[in-house]
FIFI-743849 format. One record per atom (N, C-alpha, C): x negated, y, z negated. Coordinates in steps of 0.05 Angstrom, whole numbers, plus 32768, in hexadecimal, padded with zeros to 4 digits. Each point is the difference from the previous one (the first is absolute). Layout:
BEGIN
XYZ
...
This chain:
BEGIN
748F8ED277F9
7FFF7FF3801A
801A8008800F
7FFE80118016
801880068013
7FFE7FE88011
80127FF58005
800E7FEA800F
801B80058013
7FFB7FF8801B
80117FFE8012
80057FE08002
80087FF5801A
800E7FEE8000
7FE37FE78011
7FF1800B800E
7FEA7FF38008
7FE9800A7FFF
7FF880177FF0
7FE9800B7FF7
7FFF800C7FE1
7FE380037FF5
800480067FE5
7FE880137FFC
7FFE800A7FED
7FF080117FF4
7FF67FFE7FE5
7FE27FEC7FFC
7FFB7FFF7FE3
7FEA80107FFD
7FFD800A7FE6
7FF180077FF5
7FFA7FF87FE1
7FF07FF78000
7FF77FE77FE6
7FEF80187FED
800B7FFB7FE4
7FF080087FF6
7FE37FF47FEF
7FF87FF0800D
7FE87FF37FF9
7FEA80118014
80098004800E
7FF0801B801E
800C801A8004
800780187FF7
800C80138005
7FF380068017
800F80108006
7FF9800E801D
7FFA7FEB8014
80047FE98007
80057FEA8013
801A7FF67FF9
800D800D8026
801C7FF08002
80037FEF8017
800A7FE47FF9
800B7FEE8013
801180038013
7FFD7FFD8010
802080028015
80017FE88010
80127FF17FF1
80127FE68004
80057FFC8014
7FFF7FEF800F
80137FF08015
800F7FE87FF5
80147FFF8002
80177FF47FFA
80197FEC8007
7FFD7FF48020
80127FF58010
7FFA7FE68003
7FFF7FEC7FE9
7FFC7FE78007
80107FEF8018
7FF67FF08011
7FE47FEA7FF3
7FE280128007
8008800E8010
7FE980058013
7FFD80248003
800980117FEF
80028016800A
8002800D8017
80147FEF8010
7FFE80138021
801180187FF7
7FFC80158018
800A80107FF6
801D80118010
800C800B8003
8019800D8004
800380197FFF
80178010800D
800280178004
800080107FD7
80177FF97FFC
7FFF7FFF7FE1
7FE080017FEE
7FF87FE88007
7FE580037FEF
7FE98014800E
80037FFF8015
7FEB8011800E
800980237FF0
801F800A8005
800380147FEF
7FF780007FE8
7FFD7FE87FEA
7FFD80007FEB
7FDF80067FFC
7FE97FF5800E
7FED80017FFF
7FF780238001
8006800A801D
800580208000
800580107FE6
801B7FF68000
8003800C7FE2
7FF580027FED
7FF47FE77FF9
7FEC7FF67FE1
7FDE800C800C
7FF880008013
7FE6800E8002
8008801C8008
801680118006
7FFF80277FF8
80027FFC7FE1
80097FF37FF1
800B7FFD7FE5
7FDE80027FF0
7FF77FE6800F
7FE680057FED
7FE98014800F
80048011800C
7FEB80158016
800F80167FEF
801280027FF5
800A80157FEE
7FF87FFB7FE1
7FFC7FED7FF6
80007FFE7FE2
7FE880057FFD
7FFF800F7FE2
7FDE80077FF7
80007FF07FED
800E7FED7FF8
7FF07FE97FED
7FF87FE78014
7FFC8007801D
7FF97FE88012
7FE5800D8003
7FED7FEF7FFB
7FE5800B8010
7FFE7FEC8019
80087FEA8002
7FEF7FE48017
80197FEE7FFE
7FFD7FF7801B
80237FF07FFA
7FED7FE6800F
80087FEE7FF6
800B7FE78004
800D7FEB8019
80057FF6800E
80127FFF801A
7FFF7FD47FFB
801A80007FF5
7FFA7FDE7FF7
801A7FF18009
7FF97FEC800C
801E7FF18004
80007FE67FE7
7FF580027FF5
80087FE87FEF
7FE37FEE7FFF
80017FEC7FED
7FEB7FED8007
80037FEE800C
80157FFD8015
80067FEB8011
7FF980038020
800D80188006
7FFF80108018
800580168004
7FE0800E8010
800A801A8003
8012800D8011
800680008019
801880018010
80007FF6801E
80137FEC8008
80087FF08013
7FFF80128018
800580127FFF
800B8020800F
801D7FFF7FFF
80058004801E
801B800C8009
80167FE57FFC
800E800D7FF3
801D7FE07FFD
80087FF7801F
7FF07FEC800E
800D8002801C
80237FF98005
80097FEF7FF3
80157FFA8005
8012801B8002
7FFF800C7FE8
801080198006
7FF08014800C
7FE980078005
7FFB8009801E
800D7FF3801D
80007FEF8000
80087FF58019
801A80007FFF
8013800B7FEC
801D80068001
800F801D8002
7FE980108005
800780188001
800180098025
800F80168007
8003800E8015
7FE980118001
7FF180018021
7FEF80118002
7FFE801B7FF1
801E80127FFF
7FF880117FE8
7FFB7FFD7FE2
800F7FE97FFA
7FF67FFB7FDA
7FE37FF38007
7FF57FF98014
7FE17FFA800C
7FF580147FF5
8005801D8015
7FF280147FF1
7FF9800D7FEA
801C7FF67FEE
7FFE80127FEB
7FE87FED7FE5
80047FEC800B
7FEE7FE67FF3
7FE280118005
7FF88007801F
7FE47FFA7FFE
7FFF80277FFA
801880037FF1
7FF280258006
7FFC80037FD5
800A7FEE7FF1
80077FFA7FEF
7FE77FF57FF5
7FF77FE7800F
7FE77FF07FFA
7FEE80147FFC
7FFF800E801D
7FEB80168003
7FF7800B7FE6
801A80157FF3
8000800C7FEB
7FF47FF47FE6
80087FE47FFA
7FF67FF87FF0
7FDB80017FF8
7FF87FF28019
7FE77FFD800D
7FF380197FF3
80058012800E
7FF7801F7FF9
800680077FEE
80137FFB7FEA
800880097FE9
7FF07FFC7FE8
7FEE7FED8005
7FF27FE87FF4
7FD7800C8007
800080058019
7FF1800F8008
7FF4801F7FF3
801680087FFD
800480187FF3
8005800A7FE7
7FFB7FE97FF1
800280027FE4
7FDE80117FFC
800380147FF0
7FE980137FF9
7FEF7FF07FED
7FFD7FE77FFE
7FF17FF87FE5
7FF57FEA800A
7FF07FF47FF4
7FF37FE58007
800C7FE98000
80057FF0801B
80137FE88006
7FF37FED8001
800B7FE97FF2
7FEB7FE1800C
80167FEC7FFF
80097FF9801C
80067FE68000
7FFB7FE07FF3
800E7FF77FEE
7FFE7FED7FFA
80027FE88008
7FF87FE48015
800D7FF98015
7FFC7FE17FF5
801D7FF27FF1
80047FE08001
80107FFC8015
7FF67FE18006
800C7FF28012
7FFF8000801D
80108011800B
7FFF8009801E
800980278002
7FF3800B8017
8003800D8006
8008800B8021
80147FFE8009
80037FF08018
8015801E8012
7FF280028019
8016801C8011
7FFC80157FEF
801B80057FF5
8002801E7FF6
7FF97FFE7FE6
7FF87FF27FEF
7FFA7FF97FEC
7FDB80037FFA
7FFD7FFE801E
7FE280027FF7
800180258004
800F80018012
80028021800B
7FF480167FE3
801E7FFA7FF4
7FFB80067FE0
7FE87FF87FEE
7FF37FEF8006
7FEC7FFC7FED
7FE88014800D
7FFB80088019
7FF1800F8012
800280177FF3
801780067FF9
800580268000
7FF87FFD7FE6
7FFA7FF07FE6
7FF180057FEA
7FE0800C8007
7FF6800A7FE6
7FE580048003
7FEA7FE78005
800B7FF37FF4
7FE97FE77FF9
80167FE67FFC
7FED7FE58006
80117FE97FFF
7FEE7FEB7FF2
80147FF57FED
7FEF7FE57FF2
80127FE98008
7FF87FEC8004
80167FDF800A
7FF37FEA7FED
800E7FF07FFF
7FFE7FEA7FF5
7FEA7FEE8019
7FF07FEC7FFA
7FEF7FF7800C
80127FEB8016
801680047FFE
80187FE1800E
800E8014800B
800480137FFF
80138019800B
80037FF98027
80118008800B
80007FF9801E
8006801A8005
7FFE800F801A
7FFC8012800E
80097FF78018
80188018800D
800180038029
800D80138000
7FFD800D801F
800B8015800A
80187FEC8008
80147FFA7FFF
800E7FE88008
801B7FFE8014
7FFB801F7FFB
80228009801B
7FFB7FF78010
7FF07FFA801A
80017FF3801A
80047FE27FF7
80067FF27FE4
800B7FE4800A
80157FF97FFD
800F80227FF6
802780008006
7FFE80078019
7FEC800A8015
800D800F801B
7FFF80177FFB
7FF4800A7FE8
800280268000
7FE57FFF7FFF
7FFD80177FFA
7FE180167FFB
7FFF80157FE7
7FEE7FFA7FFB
7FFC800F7FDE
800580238009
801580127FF4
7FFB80198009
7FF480157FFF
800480188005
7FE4800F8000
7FF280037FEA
800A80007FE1
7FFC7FFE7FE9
7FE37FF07FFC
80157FDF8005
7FE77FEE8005
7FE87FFF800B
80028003801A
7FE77FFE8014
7FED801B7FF8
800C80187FFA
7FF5801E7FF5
7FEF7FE97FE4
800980017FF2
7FEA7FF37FE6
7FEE7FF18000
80127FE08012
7FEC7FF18009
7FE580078015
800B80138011
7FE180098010
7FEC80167FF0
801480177FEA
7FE480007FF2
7FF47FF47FF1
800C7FE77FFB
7FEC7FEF7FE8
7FEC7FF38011
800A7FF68017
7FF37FE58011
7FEA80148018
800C800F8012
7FFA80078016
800F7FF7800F
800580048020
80127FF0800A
80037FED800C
7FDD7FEF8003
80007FE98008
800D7FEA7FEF
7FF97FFE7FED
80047FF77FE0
802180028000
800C80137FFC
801D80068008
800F7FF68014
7FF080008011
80107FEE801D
80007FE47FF0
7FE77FED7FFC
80097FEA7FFB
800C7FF97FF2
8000800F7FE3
801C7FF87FEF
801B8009800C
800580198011
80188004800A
800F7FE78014
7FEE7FFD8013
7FF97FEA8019
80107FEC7FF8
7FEE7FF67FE7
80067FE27FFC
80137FFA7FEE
800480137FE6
80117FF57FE8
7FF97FF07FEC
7FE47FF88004
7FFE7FE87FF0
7FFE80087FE6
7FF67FE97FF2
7FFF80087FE2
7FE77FF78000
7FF080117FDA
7FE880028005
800180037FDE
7FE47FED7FF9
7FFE80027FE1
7FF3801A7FF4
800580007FE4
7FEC80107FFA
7FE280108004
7FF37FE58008
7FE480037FFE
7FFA800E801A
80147FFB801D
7FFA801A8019
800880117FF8
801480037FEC
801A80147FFB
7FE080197FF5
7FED7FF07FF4
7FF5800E7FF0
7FE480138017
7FF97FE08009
7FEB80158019
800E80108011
801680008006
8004800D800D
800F801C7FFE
7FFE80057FE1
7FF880177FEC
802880028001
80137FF38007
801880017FF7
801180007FE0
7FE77FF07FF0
7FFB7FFD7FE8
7FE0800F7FF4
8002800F7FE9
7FE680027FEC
7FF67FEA7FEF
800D7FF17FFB
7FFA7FF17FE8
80087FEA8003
80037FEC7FF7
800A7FDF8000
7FFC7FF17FE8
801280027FE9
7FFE7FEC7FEE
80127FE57FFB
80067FF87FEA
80007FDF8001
8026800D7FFC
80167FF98006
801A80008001
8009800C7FE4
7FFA7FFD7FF3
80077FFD7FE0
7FF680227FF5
7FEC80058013
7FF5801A7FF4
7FFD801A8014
80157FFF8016
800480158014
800A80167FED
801580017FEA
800F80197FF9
7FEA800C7FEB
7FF17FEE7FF4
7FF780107FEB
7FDF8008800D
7FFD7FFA801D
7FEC80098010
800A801E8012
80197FFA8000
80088015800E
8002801B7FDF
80067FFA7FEB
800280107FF2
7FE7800D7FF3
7FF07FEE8001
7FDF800C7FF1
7FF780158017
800C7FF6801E
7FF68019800F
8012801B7FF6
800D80088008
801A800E7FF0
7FF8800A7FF4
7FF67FF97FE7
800480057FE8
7FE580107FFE
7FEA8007801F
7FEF800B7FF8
8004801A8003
8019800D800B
7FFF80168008
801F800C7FEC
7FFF7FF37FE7
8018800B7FF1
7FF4801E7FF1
7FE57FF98001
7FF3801C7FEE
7FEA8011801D
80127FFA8016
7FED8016801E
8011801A7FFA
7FF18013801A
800980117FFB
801B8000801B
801780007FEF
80197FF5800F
7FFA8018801B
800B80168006
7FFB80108017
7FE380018013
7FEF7FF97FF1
7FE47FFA8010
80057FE4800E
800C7FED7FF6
80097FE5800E
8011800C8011
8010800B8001
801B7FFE8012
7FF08018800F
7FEF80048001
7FF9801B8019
7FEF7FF5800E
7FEB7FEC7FF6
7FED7FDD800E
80187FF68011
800D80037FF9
80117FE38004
8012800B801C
800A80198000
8007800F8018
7FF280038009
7FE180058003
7FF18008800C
7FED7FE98012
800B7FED7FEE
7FF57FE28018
800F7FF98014
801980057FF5
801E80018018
7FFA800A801C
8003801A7FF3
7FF280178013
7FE87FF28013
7FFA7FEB8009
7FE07FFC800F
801B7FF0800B
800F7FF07FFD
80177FF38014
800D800D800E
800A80147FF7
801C80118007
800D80217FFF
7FE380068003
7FF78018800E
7FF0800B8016
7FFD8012800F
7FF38002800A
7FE680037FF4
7FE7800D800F
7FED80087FF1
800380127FF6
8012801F800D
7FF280177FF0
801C7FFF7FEC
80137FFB8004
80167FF27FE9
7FF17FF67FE7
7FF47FEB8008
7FEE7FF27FE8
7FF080107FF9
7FE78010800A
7FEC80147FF3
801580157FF1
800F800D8008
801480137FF5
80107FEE7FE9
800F7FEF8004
80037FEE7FE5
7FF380057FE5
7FE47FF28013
7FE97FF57FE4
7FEE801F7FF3
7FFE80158013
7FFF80187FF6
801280027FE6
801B80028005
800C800E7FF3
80007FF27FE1
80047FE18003
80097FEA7FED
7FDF800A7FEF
7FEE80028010
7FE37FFD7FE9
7FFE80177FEF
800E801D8016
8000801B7FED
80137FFB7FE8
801A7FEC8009
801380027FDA
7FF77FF57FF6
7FEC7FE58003
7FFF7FF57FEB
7FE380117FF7
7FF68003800E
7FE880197FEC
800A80107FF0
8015800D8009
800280187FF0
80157FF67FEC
800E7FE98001
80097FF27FED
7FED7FF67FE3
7FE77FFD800F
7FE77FE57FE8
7FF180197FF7
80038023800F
7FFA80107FEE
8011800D7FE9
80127FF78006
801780127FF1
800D8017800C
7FFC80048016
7FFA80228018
802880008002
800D7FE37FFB
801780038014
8014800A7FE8
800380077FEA
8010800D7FE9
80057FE07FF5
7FFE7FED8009
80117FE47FF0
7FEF7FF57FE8
């Protein structure tokens, strides 16, 4: 287990090839310039390891993350402002961009930038009591582009407006129609729901996932002929990879 100071990295051996990645900042996991680096860090860490096939994304069985620490947001100068939301950003995407299969694990609350992060996983399971909001407009800010970018492709943007709009908070069970969550079980059994998913893709074929997995990206954040040229290319390696054609 590599360990920093507000993130961690398990890998259990009761599951090989499924690793955890900790959140760590009690009471509430908000999060900070520091931990936001840490998160970055701990998902290139596991987008590089080949004993990771599917990672994990867990704040604890209490709470998944509060978001942004406001107090010490609201003590910074417009430039340590920036470097906060250019930092967050990174994380967000770092997390996004992990080549393997991601599922959010979500106790307690998931609240601003906290849900942000649970977004950029592949898949999300919550506890049936879990709370949910886009929640920056009820400090007076606005979720940044990170945010509203995830939240409108999950929602659309009507859907997005009203969680942006309002702030409110919202249980599980919309969390679920309104496809922000996959799954919903009873509190007690989110991690080892989040891990049976996981755990289906410890024996996939690791580069055939991670070339799916860019290649769904790709329908966000490319153009079209970007994306056709993409998914061209990604389907010729992994063919000539599942033939044996590429020398490996």
């Amino acid at each position: 287990m590599a360990v920093k100071e507000f993130v961690s990295i398990y890998l259990g051996a009761d599951q090989p090839g499924v690793a955890t990645l900790v959140l760590s900042r009690p009471p509430t996991n908000a999060a900070t310039r520091q931990m936001y680096r840490e998160i970055a860090a701990a998902a290139a860490e596991l987008s590089r390891r080949d004993d990771v096939a599917a990672v994990i994304l867990f704040g604890g069985h209490e709470i998944f993350s509060a978001g942004d620490d406001m107090p010490a947001l609201r003590a910074l100068t417009a430039e340590e402002a920036e470097t906060w939301a250019r930092v967050r950003h990174q994380a967000v995407e770092a997390v996004a961009a992990i080549p393997k299969p991601t599922v959010a694990a979500i106790t307690g609350y998931a609240l601003g930038a906290g849900l942000t992060l649970a977004l950029a996983a592949d898949w999300r399971v919550s506890g049936d009591n879990a709370k949910f909001g886009a929640t920056e407009i009820l400090t007076g800010l606005i979720p940044d582009g990170a945010a509203i970018t995830w939240l409108t492709r999950t929602l659309g943007p009507s859907r997005a407006k009203d969680l942006v709009y309002s702030g409110r908070f919202f249980g599980a069970e919309e969390a679920l129609r309104l496809g922000l969550i996959d799954d919903m079980v009873a509190p007690d059994e989110v991690y080892d729901a989040a891990a049976t998913w996981a755990g289906r893709f410890v024996e996939g074929p690791a580069h055939a996932l991670a070339a799916a997995k860019a290649g769904i990206g790709d329908v966000f954040d490319a153009s079209r002929e970007e994306r056709l040229a993409a998914q061209r290319r990604r389907y010729l390696e992994v063919f000539a990879r599942s033939a044996g054609r590429d020398g490996g």
